[in-house]
C-alpha positions as CSV (number, residue, x, y, z in Angstrom):
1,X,-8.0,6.5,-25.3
2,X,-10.0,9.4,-25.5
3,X,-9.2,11.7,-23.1
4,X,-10.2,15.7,-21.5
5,X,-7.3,17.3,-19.7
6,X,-9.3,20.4,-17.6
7,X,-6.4,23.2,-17.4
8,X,-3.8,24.3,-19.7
9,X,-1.2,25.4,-17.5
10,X,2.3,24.0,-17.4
11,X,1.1,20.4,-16.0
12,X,-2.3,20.4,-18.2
13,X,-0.4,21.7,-21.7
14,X,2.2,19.5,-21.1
15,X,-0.2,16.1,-20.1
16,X,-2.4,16.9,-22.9
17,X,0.7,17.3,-25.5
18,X,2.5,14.3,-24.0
19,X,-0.7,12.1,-24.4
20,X,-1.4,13.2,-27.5
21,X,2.1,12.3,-29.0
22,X,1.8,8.9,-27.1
23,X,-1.0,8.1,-30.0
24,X,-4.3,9.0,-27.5
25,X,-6.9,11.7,-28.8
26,X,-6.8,14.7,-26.6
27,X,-9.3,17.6,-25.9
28,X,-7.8,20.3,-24.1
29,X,-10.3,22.2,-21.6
30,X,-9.2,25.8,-20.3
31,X,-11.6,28.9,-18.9
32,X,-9.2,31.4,-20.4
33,X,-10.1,31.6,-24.2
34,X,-6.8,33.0,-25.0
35,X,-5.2,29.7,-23.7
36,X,-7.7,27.7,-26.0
37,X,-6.8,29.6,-29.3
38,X,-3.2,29.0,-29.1
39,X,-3.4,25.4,-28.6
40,X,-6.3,25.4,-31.6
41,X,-3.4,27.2,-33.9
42,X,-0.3,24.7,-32.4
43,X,1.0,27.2,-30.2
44,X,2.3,26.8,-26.6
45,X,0.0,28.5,-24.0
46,X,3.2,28.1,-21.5
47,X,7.1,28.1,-22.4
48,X,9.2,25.3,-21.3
49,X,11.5,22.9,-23.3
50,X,10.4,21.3,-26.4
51,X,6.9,21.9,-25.5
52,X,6.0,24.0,-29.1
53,X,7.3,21.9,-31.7
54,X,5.7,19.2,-29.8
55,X,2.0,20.7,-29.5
56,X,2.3,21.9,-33.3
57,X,3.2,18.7,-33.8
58,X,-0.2,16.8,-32.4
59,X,-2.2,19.5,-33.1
60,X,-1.7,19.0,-37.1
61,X,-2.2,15.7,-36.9
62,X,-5.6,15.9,-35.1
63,X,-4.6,14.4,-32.4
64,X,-5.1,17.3,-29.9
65,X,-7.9,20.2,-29.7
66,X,-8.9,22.7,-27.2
67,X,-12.4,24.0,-26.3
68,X,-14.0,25.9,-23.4
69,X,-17.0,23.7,-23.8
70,X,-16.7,21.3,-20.5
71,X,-19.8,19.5,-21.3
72,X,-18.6,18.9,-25.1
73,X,-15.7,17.8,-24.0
74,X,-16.4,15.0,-21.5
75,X,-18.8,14.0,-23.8
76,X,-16.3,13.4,-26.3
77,X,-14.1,11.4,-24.1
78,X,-14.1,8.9,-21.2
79,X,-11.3,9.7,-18.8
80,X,-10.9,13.6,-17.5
81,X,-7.3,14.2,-16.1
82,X,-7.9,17.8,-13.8
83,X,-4.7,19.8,-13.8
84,X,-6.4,23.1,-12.7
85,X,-4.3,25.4,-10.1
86,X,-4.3,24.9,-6.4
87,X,-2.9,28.3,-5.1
88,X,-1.8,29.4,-1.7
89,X,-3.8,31.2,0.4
90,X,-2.6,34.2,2.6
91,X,-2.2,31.7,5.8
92,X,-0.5,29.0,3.7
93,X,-3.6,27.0,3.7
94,X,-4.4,25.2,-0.3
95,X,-7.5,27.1,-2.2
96,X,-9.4,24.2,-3.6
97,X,-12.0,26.9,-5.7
98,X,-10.8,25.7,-8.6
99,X,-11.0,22.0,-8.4
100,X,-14.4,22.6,-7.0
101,X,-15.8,24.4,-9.5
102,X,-14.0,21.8,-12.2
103,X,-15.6,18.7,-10.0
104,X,-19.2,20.3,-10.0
105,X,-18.9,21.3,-14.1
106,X,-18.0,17.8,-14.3
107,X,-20.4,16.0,-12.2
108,X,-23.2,17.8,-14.9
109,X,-22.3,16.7,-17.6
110,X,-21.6,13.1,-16.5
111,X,-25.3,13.1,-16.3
112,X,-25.4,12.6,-19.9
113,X,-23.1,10.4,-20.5
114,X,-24.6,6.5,-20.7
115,X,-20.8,4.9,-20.0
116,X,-19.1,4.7,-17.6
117,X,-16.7,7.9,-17.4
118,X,-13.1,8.0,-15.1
119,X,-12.4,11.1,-13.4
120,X,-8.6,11.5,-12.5
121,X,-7.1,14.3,-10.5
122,X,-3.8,15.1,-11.1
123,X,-3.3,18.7,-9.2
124,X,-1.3,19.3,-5.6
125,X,-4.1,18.7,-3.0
126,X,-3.7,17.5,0.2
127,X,-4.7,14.2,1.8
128,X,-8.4,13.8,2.3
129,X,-9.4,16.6,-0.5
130,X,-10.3,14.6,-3.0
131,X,-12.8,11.7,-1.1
132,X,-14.2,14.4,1.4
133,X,-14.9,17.1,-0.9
134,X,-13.9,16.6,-4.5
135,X,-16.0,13.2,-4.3
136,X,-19.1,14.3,-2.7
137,X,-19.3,17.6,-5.3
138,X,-19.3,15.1,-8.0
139,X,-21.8,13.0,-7.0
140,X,-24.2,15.4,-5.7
141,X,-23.8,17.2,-9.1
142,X,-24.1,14.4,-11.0
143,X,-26.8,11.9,-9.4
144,X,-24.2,8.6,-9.8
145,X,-22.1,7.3,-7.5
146,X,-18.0,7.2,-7.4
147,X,-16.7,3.5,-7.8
148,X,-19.8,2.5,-9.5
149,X,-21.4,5.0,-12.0
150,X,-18.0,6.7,-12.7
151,X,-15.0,6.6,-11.9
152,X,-12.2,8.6,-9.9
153,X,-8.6,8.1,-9.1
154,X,-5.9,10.6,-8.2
155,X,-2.4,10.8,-10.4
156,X,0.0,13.0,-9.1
157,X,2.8,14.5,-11.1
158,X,6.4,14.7,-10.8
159,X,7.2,17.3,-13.7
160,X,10.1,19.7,-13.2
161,X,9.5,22.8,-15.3
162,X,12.2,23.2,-17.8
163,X,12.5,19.3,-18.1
164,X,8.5,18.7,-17.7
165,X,8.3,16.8,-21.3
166,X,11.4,14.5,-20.7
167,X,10.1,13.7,-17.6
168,X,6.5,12.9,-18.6
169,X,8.5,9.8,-20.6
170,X,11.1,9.2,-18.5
171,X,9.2,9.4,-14.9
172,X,10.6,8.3,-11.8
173,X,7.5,6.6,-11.0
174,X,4.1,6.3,-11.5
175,X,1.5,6.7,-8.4
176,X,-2.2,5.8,-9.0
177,X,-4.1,7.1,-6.2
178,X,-7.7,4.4,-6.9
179,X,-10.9,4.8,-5.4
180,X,-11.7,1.7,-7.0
181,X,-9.5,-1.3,-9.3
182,X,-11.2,-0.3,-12.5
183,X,-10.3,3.4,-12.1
184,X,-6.9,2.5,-11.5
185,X,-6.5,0.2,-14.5
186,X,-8.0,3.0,-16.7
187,X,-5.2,5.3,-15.4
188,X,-2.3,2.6,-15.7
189,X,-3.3,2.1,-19.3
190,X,-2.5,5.8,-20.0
191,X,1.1,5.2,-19.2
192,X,1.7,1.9,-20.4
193,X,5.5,1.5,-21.7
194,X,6.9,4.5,-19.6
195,X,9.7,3.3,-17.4
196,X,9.6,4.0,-13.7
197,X,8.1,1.5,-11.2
198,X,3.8,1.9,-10.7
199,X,2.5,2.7,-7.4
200,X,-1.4,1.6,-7.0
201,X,-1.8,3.0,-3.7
202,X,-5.1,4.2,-1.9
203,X,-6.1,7.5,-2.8
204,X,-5.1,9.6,0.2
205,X,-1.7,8.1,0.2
206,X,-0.9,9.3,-3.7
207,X,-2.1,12.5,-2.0
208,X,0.2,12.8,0.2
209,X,3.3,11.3,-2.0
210,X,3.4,14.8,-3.8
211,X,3.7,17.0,-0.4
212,X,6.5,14.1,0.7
213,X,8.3,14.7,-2.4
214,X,8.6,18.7,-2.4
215,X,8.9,19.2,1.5
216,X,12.1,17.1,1.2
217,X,13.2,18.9,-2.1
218,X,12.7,22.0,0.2
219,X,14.7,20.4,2.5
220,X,17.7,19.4,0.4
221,X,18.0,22.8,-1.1
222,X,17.9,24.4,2.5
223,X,20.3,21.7,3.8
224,X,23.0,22.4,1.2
225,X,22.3,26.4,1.3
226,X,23.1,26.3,5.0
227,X,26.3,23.9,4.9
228,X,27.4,26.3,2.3
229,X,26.8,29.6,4.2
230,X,28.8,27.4,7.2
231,X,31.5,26.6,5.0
232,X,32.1,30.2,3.3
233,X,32.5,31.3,6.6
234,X,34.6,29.1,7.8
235,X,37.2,29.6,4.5
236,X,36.2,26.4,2.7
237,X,34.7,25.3,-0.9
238,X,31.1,24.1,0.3
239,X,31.1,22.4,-3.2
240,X,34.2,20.0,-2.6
241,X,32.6,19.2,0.8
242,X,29.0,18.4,-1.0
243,X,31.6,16.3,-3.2
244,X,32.6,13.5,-0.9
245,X,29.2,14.5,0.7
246,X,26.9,13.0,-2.7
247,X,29.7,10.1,-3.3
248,X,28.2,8.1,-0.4
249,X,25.3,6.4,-1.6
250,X,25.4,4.0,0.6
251,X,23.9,6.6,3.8
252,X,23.3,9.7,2.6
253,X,21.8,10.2,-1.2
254,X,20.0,6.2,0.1
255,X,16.8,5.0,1.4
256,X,18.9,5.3,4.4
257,X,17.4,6.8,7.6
258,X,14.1,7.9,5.3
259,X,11.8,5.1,7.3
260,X,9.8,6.9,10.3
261,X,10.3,5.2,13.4
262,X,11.5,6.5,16.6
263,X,13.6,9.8,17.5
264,X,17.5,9.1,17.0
265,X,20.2,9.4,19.5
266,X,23.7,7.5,19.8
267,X,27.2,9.0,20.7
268,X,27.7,10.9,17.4
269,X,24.4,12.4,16.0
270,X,23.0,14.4,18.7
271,X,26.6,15.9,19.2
272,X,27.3,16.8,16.1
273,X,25.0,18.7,15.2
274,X,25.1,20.4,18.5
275,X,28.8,21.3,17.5
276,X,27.9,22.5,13.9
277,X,24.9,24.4,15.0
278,X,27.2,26.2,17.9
279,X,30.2,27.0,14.9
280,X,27.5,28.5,13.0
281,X,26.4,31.1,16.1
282,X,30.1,31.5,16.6
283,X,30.5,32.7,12.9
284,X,27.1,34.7,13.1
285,X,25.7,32.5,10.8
286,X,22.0,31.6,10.9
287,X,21.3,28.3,10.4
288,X,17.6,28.1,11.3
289,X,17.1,24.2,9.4
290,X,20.3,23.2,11.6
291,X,19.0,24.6,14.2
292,X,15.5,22.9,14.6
293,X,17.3,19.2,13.9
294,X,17.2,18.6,17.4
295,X,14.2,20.1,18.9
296,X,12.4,18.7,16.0
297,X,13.8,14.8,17.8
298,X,12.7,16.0,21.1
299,X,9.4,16.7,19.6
300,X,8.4,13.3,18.5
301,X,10.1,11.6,21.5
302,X,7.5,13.6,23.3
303,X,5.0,12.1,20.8
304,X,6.1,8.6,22.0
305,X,5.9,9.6,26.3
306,X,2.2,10.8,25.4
307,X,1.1,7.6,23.4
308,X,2.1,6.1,26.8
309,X,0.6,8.4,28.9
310,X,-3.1,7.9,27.0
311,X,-3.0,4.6,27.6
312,X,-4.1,4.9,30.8
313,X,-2.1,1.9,32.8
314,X,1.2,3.1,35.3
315,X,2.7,-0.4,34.4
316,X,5.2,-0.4,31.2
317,X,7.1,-2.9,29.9
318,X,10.3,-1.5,27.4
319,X,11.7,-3.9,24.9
320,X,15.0,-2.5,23.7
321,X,17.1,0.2,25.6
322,X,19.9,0.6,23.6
323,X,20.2,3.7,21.1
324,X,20.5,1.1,18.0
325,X,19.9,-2.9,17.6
326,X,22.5,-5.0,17.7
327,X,24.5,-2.6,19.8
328,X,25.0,-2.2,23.9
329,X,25.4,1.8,23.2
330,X,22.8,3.6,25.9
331,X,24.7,7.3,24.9
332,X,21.7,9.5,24.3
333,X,19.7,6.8,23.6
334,X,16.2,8.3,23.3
335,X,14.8,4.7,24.9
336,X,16.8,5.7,27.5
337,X,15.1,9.1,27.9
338,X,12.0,8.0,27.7
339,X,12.5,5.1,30.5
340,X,13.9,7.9,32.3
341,X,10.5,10.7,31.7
342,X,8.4,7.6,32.6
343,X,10.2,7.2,35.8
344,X,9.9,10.7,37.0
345,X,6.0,10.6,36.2
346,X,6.0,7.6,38.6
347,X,5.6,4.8,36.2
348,X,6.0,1.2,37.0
349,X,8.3,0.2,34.6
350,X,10.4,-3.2,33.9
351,X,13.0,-3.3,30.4
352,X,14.5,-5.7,28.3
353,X,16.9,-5.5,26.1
354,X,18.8,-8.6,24.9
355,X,22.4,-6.7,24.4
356,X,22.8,-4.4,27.7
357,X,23.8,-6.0,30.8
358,X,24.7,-3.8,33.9
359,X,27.5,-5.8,34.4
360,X,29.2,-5.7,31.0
361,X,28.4,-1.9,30.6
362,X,31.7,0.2,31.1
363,X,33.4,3.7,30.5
364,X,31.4,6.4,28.9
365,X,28.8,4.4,28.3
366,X,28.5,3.3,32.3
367,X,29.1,6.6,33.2
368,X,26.0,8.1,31.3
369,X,23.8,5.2,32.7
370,X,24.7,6.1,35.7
371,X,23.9,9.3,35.5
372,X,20.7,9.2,34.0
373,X,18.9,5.6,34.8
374,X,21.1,5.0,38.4
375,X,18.7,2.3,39.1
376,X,18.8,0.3,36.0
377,X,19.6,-2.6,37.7
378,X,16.5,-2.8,38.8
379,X,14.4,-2.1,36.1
380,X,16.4,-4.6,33.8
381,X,15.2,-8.4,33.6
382,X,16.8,-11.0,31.1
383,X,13.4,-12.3,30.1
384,X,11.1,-10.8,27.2
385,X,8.6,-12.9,28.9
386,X,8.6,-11.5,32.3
387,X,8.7,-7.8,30.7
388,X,5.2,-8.8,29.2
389,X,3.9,-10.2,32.5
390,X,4.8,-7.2,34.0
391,X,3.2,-4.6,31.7
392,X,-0.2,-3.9,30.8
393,X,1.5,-1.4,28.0
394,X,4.3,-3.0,26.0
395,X,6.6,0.0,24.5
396,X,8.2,-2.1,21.7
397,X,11.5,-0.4,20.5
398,X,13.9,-3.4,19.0
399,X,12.9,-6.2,17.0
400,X,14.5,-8.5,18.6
401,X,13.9,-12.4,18.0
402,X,13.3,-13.0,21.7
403,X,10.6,-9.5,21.8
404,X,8.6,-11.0,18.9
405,X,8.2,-14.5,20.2
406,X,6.9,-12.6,23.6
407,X,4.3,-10.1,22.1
408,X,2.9,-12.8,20.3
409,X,1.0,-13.5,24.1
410,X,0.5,-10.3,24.3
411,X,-3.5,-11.1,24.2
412,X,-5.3,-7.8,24.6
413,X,-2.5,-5.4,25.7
414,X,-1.6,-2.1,24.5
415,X,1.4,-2.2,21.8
416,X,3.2,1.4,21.4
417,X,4.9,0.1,18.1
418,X,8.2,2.8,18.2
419,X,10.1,0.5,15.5
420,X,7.4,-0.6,13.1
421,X,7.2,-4.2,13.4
422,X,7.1,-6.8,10.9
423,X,3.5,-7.8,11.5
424,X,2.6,-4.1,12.0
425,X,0.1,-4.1,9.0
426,X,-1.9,-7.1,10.6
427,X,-1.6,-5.6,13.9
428,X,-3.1,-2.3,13.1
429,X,-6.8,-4.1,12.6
430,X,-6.2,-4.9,17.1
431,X,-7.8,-2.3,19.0
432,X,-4.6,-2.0,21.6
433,X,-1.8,-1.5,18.7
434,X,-0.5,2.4,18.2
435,X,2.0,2.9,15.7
436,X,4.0,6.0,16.3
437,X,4.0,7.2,13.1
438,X,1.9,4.8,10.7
């Protein structure tokens, strides 16, 4: 393919190199003339690994050029990848100057082009940039219109400087933010053959997949930094504990517990932490990341209370009480919580929950129902059914067989979704479903 990569920073050098060596014919576009002569002599306008020998390499085999000329160039070619900057501002909030002022150069010149042309972002923006304002620049600067006339998509990378070449061929994945199906078959032809599995998502979604990425590198590297800090203080290697830490891949380097759905609670969680947090005061160690675990859960159990509350009905029906399926366990359960801030606002509330029976309840687990739900006896039925003919709001937290089969009459009720259900995508299109975090 033919192809214009708009910025010749790390991501945009490093595209334009890869592409090029993958047997496509590369123009590389950059403001800064200095940036466009090195690449023109088969230099490296950016150091990282392997990144010289390889533009020397394309660039005297004519497979890669650089120009300032942005109208030349995306006449030359028919797909644009846009790797300009997107700096922070002083407040934290992205500048966008530069991908504006790319998308508007663009849009002009795509009034001379007679085929169709694909536009394909690949800087850091955040969800909502590019089909709110990256969108309307180009058509208004062009005259055509996005899906039809021309094309746009949005590509994210995943390139870790010092490694950004080896990872262009080896990615973890692909993600193909389309506006449309032909834009996003234009852009999975450019990395045909790379492993990694491919990701055609809606546009705002790829988006987003970058900021999900870093914020949880962030929050790996802060995670280990403040175990270690814990541990040097308390006389221990924080690198044999991150040992048998990383050998369980079965919970914690998993897909386990990385699936939004309702705040956690249980017997051990909520404790723990509190007890590591409180070693860290003790050893006057600050462990602010730690430290925000748990408010951080009470915050989006709040969430769930004020889905509730804007629904506007006092009668609720719970489905699921326990803290986990499958399990009678009602020790910090955040269902129970909730049951328990709905009762003190003077809801009418009925609950089901196919594994918690007063009778069977016993120990420390009777003890904390007792001490936090007392009437619970009263509120509990041993129908799904009856729950729903209670409620005009059904609070769904379980997936139980018996839950299902009831909220399938649930006609036009409102569904506070806590847990995701199965059917979730095809209930999202019924006015009365809330998901509480999709």
């Amino acid at each position: 393919m033919k192809i214009s990569v708009f910025g010749l920073g790390y991501v945009g050098c490093v595209s334009a190199a890869c592409l090029a060596a993958s047997g496509h014919e590369v123009v590389g576009v950059d403001v800064n003339p200095l940036k466009v002569d090195l690449v023109t002599r088969g230099q490296a306008p950016v150091v990282e690994e392997r990144i010289g020998e390889l533009i020397s390499e394309v660039v005297r085999g004519g497979a890669l050029r650089a120009t300032t000329d942005v109208s030349a160039a995306v006449a030359a070619t028919e797909i644009s990848l846009v790797c300009v900057g997107t700096p922070s501002a002083p407040n934290g909030s992205l500048s966008t100057v530069y991908l504006e002022r790319v998308s508007e150069q663009i849009g002009r010149a795509l009034t001379t082009k007679a085929e169709r042309h694909t536009v394909v972002f690949r800087s850091t923006m955040l969800p909502g940039t590019c089909a709110d304002l990256l969108v309307p620049i180009l058509e208004r600067a062009s005259g055509l219109g996005a899906g039809h006339d021309f094309g746009v998509a949005v590509n994210p990378e995943f390139l870790r400087e010092g490694t950004s070449v080896r990872d262009f061929f080896e990615p973890p994945k692909t993600v193909i933010g389309e506006f449309d199906t032909e834009s996003g078959d234009v852009v999975a032809a450019l990395y045909a053959g790379l492993p990694g599995q491919v990701f055609r998502v809606p546009v705002a979604v790829a988006e987003m997949t970058k900021y999900a990425d870093n914020a949880f590198h962030g929050l790996k590297i802060g995670f280990a930094n403040e175990i270690g800090a814990i541990c040097r203080a308390l006389g221990l290697d924080s690198h044999r504990v991150m040992d048998v830490f990383l050998a369980d891949s079965k919970l914690n380097i998993s897909a386990a517990y990385l699936r939004p759905g309702f705040a956690f609670g249980g017997s051990c969680l909520p404790k723990d932490l509190r007890g590591l947090v409180y070693a860290a005061r003790r050893a006057d160690v600050s462990v602010p990341l730690l430290a925000h675990v748990l408010p951080s859960n009470e915050d989006h159990l709040r969430r769930a209370f004020e889905l509730v509350a804007a629904a506007g009905s006092r009668k609720i029906g719970l489905f699921g009480l326990s803290f986990k399926p499958g399990t009678d366990d009602l020790r910090e359960s955040p269902l129970v919580e909730l049951a328990e801030r709905l009762l003190g606002k003077g809801y009418d509330l009925r609950i089901y929950d196919a594994n918690v029976s007063l009778s069977r309840l016993m120990g420390a687990n009777r003890d904390y129902i007792e001490s936090r739900l007392p009437h619970l006896g009263d509120l509990l039925t041993h129908s799904a059914a009856d729950v729903l003919a209670h409620a005009d709001v059904c609070v769904v937290g379980c997936k139980d067989p018996a839950v299902l089969g009831a909220l399938d009459d649930a006609g036009d009720r409102t569904i506070i979704d806590l847990v995701r259900l199965p059917d979730a995508d095809a209930r999202r299109a019924h006015p009365g479903y809330v998901g509480l975090g999709w």
